[in-house]
mmJSON file of the N, C-alpha and C atoms, coordinates in Angstrom:
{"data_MODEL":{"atom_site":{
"group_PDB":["ATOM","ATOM","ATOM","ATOM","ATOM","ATOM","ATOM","ATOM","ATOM","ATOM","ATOM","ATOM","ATOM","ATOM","ATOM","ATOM","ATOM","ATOM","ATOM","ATOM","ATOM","ATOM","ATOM","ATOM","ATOM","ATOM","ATOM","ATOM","ATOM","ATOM","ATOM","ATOM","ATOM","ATOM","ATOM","ATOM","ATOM","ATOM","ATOM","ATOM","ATOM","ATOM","ATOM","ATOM","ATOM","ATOM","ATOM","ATOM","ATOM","ATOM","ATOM","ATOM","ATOM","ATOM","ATOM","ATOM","ATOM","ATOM","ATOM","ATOM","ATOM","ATOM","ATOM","ATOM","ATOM","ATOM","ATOM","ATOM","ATOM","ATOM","ATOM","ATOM","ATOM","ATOM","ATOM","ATOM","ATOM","ATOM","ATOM","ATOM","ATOM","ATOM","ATOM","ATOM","ATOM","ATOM","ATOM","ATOM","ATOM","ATOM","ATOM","ATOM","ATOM","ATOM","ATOM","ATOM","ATOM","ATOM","ATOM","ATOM","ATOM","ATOM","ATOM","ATOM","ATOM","ATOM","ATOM","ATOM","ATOM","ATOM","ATOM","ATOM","ATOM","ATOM","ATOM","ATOM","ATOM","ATOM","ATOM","ATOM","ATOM","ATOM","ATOM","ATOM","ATOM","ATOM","ATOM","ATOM","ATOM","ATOM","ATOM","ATOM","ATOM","ATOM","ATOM","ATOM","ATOM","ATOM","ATOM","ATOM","ATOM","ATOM","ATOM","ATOM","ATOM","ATOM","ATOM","ATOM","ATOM","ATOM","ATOM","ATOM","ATOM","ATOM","ATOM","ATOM","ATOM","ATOM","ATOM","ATOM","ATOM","ATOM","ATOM","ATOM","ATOM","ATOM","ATOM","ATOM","ATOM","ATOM","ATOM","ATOM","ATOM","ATOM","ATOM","ATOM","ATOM","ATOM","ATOM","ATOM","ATOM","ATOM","ATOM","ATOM","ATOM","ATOM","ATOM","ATOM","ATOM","ATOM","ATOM","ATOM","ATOM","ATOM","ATOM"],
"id":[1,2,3,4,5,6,7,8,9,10,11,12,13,14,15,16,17,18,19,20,21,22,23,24,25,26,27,28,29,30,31,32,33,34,35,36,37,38,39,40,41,42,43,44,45,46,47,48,49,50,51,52,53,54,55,56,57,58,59,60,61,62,63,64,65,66,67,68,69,70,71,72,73,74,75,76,77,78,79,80,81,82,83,84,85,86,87,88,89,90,91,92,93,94,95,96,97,98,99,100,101,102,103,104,105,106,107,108,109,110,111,112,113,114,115,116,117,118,119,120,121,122,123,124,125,126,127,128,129,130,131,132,133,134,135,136,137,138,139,140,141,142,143,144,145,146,147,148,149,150,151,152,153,154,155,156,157,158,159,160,161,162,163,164,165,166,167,168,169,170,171,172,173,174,175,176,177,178,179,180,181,182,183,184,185,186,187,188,189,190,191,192,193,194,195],
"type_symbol":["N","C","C","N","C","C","N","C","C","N","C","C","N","C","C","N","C","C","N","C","C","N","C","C","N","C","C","N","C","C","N","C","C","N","C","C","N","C","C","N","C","C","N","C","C","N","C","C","N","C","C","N","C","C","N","C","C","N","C","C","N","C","C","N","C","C","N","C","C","N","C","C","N","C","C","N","C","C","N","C","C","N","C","C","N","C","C","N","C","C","N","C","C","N","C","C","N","C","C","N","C","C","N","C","C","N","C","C","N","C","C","N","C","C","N","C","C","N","C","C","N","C","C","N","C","C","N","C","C","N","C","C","N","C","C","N","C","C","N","C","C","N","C","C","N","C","C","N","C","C","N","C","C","N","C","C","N","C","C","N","C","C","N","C","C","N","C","C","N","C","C","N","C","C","N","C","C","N","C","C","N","C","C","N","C","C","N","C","C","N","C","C","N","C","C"],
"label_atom_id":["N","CA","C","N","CA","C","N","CA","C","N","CA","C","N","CA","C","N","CA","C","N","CA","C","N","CA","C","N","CA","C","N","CA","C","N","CA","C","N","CA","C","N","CA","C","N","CA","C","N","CA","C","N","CA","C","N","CA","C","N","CA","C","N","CA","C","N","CA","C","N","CA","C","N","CA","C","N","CA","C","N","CA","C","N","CA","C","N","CA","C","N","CA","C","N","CA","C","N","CA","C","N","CA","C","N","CA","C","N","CA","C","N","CA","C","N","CA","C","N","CA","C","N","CA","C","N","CA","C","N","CA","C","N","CA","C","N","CA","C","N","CA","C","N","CA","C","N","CA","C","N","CA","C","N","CA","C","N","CA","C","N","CA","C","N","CA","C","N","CA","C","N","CA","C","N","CA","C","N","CA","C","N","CA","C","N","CA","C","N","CA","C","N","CA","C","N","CA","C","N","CA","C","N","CA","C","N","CA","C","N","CA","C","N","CA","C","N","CA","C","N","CA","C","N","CA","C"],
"label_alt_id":[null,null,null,null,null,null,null,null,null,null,null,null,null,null,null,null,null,null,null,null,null,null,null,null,null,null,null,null,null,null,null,null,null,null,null,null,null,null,null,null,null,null,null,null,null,null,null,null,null,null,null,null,null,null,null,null,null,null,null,null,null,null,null,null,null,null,null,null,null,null,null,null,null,null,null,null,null,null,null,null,null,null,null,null,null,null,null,null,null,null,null,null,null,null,null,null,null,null,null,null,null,null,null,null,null,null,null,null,null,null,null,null,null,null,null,null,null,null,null,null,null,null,null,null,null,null,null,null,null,null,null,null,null,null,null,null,null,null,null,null,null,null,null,null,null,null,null,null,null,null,null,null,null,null,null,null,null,null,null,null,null,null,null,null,null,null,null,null,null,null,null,null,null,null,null,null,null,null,null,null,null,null,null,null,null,null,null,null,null,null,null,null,null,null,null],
"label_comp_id":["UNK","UNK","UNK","UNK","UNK","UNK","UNK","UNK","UNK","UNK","UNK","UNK","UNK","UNK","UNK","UNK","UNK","UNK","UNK","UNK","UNK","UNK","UNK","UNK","UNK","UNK","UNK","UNK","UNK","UNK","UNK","UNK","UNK","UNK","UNK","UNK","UNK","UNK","UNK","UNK","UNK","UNK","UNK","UNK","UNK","UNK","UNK","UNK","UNK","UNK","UNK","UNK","UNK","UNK","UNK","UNK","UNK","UNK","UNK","UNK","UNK","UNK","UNK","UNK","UNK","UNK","UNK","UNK","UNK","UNK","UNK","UNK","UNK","UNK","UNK","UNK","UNK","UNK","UNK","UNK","UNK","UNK","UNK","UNK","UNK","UNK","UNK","UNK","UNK","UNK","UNK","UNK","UNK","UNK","UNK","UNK","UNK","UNK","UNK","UNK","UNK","UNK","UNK","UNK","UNK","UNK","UNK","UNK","UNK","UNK","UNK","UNK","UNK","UNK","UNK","UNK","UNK","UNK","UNK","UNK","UNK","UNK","UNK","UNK","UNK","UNK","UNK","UNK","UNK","UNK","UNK","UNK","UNK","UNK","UNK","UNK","UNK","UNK","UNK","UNK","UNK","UNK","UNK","UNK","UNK","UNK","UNK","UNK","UNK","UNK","UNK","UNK","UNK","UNK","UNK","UNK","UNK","UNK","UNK","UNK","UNK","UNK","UNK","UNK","UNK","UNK","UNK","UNK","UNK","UNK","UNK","UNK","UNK","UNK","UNK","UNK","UNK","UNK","UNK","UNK","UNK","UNK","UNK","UNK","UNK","UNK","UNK","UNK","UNK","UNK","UNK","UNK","UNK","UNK","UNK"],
"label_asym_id":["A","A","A","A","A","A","A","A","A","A","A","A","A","A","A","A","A","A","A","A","A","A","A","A","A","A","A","A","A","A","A","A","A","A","A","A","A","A","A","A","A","A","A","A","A","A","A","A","A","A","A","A","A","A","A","A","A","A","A","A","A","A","A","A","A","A","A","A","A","A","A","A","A","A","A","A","A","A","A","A","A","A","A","A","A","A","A","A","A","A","A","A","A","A","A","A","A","A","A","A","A","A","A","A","A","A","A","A","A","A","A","A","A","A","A","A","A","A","A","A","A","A","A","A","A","A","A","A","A","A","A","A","A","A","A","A","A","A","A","A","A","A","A","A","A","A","A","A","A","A","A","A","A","A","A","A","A","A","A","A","A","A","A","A","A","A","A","A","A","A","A","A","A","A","A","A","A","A","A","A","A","A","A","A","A","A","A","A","A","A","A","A","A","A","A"],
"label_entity_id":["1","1","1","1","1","1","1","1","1","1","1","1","1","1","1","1","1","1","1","1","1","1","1","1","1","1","1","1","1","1","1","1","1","1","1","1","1","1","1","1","1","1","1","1","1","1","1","1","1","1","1","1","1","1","1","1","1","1","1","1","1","1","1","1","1","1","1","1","1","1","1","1","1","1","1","1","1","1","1","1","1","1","1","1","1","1","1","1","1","1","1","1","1","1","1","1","1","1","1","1","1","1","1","1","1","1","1","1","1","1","1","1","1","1","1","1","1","1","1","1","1","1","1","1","1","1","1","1","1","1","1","1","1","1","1","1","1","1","1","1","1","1","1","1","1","1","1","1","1","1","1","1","1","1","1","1","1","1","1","1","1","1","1","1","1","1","1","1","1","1","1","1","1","1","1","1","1","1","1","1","1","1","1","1","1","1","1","1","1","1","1","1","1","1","1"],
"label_seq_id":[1,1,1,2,2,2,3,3,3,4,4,4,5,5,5,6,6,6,7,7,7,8,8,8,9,9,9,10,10,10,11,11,11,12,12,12,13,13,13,14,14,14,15,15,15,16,16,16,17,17,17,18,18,18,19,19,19,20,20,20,21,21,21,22,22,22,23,23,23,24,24,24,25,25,25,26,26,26,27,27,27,28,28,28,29,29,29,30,30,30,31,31,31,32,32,32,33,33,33,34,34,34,35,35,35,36,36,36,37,37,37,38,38,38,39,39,39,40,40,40,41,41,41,42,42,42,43,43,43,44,44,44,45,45,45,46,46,46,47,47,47,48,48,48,49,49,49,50,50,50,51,51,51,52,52,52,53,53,53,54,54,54,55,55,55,56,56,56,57,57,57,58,58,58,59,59,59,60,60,60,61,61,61,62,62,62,63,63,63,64,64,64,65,65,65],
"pdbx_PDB_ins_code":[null,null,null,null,null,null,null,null,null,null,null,null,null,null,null,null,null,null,null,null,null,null,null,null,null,null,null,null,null,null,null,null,null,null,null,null,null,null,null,null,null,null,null,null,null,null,null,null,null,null,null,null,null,null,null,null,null,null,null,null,null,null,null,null,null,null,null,null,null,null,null,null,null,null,null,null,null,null,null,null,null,null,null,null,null,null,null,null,null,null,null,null,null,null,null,null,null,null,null,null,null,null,null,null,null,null,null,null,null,null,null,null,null,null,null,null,null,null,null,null,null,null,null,null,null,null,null,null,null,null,null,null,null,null,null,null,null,null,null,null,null,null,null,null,null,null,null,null,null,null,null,null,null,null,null,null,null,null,null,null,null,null,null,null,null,null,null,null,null,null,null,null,null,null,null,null,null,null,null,null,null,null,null,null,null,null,null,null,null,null,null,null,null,null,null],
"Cartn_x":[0.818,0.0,0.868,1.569,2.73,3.703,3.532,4.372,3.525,2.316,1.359,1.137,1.187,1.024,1.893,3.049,4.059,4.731,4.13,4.056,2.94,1.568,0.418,0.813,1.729,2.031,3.012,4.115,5.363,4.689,3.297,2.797,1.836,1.041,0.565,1.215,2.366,3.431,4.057,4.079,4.734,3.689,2.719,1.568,1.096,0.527,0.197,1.007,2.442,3.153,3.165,3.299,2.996,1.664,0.963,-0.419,0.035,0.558,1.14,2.585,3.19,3.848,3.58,4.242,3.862,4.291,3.65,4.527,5.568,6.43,7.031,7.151,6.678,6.626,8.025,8.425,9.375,9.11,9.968,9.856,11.122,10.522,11.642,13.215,14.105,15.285,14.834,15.789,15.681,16.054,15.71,16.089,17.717,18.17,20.247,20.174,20.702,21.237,21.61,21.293,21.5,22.545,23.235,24.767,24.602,25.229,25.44,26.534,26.418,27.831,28.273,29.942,30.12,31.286,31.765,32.826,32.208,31.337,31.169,31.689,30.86,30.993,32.238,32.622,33.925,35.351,35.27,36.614,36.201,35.25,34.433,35.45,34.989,35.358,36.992,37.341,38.943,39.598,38.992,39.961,39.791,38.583,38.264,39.562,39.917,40.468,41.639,42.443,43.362,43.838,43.016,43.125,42.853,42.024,42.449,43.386,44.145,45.307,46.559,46.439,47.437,47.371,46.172,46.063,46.761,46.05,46.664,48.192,48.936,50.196,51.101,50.246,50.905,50.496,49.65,49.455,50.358,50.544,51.483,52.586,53.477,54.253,54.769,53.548,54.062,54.107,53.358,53.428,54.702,55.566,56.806,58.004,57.867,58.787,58.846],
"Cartn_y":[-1.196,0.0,1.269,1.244,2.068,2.9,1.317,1.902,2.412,2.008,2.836,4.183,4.313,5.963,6.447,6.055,6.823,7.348,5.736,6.499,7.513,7.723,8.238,9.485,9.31,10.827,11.759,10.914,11.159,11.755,11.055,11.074,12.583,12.942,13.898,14.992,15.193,16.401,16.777,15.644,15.538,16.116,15.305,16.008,17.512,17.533,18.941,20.448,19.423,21.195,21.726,21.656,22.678,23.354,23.126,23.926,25.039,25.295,26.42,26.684,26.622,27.391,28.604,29.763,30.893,31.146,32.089,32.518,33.735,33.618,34.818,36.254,36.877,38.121,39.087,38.931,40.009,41.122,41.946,43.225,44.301,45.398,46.416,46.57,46.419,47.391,48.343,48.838,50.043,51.02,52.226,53.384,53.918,54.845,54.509,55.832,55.603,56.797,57.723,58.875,60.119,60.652,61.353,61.767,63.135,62.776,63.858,64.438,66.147,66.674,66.691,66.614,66.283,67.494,68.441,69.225,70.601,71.136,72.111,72.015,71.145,70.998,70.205,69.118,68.036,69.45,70.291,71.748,72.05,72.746,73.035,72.812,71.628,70.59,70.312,70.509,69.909,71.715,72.189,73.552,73.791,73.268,73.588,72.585,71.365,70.498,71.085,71.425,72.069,73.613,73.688,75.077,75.034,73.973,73.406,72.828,71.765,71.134,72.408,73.028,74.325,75.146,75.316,76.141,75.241,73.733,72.777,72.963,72.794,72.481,73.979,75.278,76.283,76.291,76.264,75.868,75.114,73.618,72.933,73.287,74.16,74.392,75.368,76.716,77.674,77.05,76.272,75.308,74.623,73.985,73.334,74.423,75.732,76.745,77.142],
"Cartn_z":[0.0,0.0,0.0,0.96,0.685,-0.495,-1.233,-2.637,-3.615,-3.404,-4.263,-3.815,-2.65,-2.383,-2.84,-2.625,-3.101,-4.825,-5.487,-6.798,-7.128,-6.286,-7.086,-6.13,-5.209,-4.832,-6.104,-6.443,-6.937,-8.358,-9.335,-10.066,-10.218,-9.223,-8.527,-9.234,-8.567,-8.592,-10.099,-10.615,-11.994,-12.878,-12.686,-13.258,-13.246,-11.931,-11.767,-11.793,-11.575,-11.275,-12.393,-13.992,-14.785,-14.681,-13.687,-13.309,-12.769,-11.646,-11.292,-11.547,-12.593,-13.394,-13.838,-13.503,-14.062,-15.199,-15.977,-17.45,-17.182,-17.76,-17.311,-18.4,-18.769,-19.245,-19.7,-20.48,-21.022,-20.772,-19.896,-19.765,-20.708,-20.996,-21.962,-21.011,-21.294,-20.606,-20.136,-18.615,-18.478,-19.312,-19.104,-19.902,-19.329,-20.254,-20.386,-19.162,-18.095,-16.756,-17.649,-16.114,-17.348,-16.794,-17.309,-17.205,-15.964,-15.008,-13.701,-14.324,-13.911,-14.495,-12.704,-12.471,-11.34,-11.307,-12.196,-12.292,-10.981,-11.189,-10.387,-8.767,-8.206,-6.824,-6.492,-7.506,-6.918,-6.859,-8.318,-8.265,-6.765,-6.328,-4.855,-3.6,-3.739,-2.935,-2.474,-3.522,-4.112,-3.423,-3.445,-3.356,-1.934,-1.134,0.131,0.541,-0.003,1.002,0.886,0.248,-0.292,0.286,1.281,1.931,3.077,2.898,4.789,5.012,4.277,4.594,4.52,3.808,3.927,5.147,5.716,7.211,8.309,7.971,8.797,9.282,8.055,7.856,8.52,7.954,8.359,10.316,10.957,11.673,12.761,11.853,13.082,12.653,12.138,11.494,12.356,12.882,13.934,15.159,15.288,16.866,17.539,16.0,16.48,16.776,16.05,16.436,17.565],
"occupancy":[1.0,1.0,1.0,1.0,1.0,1.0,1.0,1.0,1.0,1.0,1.0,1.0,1.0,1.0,1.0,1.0,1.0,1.0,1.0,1.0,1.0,1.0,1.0,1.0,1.0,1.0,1.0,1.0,1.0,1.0,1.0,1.0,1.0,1.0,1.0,1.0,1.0,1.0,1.0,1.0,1.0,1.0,1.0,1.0,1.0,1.0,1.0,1.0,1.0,1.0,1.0,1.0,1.0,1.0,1.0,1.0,1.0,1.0,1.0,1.0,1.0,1.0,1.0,1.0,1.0,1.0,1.0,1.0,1.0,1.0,1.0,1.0,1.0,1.0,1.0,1.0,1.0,1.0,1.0,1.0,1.0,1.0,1.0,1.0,1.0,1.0,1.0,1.0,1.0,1.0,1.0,1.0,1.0,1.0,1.0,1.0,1.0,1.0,1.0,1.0,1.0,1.0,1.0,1.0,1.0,1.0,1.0,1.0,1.0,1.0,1.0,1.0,1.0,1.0,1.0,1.0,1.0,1.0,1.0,1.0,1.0,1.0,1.0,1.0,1.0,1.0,1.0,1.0,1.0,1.0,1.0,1.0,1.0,1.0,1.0,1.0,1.0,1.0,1.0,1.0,1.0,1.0,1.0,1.0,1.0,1.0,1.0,1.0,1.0,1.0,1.0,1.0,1.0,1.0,1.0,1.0,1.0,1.0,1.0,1.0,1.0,1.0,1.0,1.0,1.0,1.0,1.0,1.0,1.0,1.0,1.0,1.0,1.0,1.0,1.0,1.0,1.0,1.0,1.0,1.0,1.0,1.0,1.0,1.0,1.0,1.0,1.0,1.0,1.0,1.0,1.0,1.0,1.0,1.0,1.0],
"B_iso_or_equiv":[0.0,0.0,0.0,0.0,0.0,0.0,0.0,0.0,0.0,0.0,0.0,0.0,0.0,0.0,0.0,0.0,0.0,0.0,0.0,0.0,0.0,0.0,0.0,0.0,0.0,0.0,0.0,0.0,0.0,0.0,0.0,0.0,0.0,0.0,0.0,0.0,0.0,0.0,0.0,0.0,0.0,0.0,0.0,0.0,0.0,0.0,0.0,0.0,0.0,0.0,0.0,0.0,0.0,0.0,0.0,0.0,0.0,0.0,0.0,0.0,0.0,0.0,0.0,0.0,0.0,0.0,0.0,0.0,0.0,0.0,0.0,0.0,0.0,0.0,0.0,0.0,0.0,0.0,0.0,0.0,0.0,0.0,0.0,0.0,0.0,0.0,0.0,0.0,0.0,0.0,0.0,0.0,0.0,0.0,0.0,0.0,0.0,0.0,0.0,0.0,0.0,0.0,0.0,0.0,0.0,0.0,0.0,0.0,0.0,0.0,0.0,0.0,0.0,0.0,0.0,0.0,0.0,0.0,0.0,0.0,0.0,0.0,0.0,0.0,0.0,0.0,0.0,0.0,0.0,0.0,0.0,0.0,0.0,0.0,0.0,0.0,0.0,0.0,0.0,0.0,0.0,0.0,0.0,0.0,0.0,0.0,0.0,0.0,0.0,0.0,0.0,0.0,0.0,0.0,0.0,0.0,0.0,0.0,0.0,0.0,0.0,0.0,0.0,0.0,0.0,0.0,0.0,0.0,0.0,0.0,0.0,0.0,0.0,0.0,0.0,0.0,0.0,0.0,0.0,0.0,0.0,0.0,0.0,0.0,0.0,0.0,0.0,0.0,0.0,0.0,0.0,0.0,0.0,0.0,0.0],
"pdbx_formal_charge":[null,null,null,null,null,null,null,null,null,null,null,null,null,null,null,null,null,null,null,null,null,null,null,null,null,null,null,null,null,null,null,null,null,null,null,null,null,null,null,null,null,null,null,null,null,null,null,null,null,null,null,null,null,null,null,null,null,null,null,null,null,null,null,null,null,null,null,null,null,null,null,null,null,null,null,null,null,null,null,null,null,null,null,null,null,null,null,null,null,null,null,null,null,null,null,null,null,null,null,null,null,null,null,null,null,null,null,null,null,null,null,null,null,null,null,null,null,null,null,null,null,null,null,null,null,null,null,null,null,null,null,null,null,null,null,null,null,null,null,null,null,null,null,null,null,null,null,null,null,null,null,null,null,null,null,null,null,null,null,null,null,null,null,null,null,null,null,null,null,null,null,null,null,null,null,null,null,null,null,null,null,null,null,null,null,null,null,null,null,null,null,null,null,null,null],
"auth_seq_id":[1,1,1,2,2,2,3,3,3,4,4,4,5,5,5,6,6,6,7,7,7,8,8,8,9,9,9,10,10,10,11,11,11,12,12,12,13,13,13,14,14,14,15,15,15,16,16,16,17,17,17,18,18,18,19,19,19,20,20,20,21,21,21,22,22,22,23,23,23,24,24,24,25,25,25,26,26,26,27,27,27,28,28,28,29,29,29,30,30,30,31,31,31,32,32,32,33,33,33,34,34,34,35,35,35,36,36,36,37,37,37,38,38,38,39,39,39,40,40,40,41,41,41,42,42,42,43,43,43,44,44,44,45,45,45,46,46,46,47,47,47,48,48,48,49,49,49,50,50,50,51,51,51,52,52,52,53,53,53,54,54,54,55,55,55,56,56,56,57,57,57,58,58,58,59,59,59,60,60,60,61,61,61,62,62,62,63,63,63,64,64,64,65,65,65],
"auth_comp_id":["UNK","UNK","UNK","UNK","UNK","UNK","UNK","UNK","UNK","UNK","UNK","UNK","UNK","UNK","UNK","UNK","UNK","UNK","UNK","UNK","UNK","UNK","UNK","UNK","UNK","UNK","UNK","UNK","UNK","UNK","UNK","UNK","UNK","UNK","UNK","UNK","UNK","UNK","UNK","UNK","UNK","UNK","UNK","UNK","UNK","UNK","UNK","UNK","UNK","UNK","UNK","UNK","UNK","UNK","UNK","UNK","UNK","UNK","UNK","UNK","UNK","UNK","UNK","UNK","UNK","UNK","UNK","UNK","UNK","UNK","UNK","UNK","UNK","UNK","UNK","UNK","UNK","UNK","UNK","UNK","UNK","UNK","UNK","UNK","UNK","UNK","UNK","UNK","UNK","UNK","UNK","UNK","UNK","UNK","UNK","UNK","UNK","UNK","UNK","UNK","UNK","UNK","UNK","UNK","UNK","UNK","UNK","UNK","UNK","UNK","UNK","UNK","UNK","UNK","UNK","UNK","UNK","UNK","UNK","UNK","UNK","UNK","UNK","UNK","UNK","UNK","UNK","UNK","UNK","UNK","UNK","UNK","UNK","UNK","UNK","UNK","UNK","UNK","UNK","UNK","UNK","UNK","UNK","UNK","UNK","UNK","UNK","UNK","UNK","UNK","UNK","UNK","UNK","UNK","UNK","UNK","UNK","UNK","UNK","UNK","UNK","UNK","UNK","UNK","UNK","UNK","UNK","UNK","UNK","UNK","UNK","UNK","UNK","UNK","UNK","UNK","UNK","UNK","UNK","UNK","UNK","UNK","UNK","UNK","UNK","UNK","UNK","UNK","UNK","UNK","UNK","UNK","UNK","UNK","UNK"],
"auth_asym_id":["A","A","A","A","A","A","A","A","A","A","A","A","A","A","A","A","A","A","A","A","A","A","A","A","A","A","A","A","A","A","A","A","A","A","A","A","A","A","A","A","A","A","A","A","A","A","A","A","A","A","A","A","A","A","A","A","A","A","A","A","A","A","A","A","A","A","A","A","A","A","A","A","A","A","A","A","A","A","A","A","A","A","A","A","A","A","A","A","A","A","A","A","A","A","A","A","A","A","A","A","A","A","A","A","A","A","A","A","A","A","A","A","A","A","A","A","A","A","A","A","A","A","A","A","A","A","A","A","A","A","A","A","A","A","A","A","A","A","A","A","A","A","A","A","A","A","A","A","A","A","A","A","A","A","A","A","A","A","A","A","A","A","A","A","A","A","A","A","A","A","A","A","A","A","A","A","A","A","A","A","A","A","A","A","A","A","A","A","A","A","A","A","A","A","A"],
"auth_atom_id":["N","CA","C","N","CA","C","N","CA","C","N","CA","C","N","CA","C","N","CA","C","N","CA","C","N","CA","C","N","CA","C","N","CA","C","N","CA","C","N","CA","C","N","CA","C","N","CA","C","N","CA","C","N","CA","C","N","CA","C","N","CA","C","N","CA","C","N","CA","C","N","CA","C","N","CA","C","N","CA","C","N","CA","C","N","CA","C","N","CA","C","N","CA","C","N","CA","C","N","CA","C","N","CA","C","N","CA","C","N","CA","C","N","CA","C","N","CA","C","N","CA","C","N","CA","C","N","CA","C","N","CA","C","N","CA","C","N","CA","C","N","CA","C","N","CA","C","N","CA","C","N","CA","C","N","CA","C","N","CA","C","N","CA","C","N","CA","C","N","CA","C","N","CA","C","N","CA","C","N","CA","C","N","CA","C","N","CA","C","N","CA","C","N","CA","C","N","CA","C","N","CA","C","N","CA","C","N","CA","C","N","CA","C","N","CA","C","N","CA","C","N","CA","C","N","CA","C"],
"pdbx_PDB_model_num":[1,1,1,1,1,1,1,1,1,1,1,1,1,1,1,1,1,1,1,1,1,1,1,1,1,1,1,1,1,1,1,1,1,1,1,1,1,1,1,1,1,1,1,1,1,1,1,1,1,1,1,1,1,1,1,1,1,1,1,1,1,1,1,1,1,1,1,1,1,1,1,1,1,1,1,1,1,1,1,1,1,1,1,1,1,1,1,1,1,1,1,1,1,1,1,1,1,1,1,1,1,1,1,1,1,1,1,1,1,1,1,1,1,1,1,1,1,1,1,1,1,1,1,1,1,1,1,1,1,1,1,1,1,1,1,1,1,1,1,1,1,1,1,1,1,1,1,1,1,1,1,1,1,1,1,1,1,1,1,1,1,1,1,1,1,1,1,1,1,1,1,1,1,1,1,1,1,1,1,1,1,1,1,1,1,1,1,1,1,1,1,1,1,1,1]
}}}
């Protein structure tokens, strides 16, 4: 009895699971990123660090004298 359940189980599954199979749907590509301009704020940026490390430097510079 056993082995019959077990094939009409095993059978079951084989059968039915293309029932709930989903289809799967092709969707379009995304659309192409759009170009950040990054020059304004990174120059910004770049000149602030650049003028703090110079205060820095002048800084510990009068300290060791």
């Amino acid at each position: 009895m056993n082995k019959y359940f077990t094939i009409l189980v095993f059978l079951l599954i084989f059968v039915l699971s293309p029932l709930f199979v989903q289809t799967i749907v092709a969707q379009p590509p995304p659309p192409p990123p759009v170009d950040i301009p990054i020059d304004g704020g990174l120059s910004f940026l770049l000149a602030a660090g650049v003028a703090y490390a110079a205060k820095r430097l002048y800084k510990d510079r009068d300290r060791e004298i």
